[in-house]
C-alpha positions in Angstrom: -17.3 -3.6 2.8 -14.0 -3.7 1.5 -11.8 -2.0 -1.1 -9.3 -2.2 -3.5 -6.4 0.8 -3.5 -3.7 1.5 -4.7 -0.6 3.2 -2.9 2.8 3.1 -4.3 2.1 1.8 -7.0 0.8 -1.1 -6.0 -2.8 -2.9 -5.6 -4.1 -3.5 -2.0 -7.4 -5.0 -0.5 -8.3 -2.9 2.2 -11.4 -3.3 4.8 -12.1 -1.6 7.9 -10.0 -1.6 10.8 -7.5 -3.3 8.5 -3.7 -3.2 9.1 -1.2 -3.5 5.6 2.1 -2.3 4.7 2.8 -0.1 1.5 5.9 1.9 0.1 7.4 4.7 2.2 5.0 7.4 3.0 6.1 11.3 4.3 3.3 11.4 6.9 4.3 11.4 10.4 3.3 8.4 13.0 -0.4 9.6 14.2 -1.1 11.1 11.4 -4.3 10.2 9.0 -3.7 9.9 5.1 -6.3 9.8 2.3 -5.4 7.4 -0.4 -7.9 8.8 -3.2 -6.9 6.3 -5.9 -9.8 3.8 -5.3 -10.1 0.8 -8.0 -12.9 -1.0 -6.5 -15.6 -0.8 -3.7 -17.7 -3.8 -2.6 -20.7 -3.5 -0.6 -23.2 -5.7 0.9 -24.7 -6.2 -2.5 -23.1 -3.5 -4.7 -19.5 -3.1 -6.6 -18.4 0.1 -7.5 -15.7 0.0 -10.3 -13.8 3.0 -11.3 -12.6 4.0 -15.0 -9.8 3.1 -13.9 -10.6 5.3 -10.5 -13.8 6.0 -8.7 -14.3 9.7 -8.7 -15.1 10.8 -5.1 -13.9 7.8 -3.1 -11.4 7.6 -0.6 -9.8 5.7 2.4 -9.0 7.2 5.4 -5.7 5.3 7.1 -4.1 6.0 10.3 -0.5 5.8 9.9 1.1 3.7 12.7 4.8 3.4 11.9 7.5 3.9 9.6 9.4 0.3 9.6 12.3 -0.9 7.6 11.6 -4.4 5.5 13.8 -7.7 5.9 17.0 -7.3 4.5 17.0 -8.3 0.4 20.0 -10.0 -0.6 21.6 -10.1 -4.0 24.6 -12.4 -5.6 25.8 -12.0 -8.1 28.3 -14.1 -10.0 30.5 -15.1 -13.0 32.0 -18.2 -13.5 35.6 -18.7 -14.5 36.1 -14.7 -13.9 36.4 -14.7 -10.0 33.8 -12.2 -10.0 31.8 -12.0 -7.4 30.0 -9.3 -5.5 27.0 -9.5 -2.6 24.8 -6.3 -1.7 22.1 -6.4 -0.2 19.2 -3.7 0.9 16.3 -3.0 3.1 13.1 -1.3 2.0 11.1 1.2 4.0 7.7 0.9 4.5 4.5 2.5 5.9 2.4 0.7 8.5 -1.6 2.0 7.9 -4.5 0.9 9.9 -7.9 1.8 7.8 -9.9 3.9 9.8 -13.0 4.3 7.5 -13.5 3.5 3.3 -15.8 6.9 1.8 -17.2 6.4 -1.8 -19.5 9.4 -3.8 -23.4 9.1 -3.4 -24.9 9.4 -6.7 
């Protein structure tokens, strides 16, 4: 059985006992956190598709970590202008380990 969610504002296939990154979550390490916004859910046999979400489906995650992303650098440069400037910045992220994907009998 897997999953497809999404959590800041972007798409991720999910299964059990899976481990994935998203955007910066306020949850502290430990902690479980329902993602409710379930596009997709495939069983053995069976796919659930939501409209655009399934209505009582969720995933469970366990969070493990707040981490800080590899370093994004950015140049930018005009010719003939001696303009030139480098910045750079890293993005915060959310470690989740997918304890157990719920959908809606019915």
């Amino acid at each position: 059985m897997y999953a497809i969610v999404e959590a800041g504002g972007k798409q991720h296939k999910v299964a059990k006992n899976d481990i994935f990154l998203t955007e910066l979550l306020k949850a502290k390490d430990g902690s479980e956190v329902k993602l409710n916004k379930v596009l997709l859910v495939k069983e053995e046999s069976a796919v659930h598709i939501g409209d655009p979400y399934l209505k009582g489906a969720h995933v469970v995650c366990e969070v493990l970590g707040q981490i800080r992303q590899p370093k994004v650098v950015a140049f930018k440069y005009k010719k003939r202008k001696s303009e030139k400037k480098k910045i750079g910045h890293r993005q915060g992220a959310t470690k989740l380990k997918v304890k157990e994907i719920t959908i809606a009998k019915g």
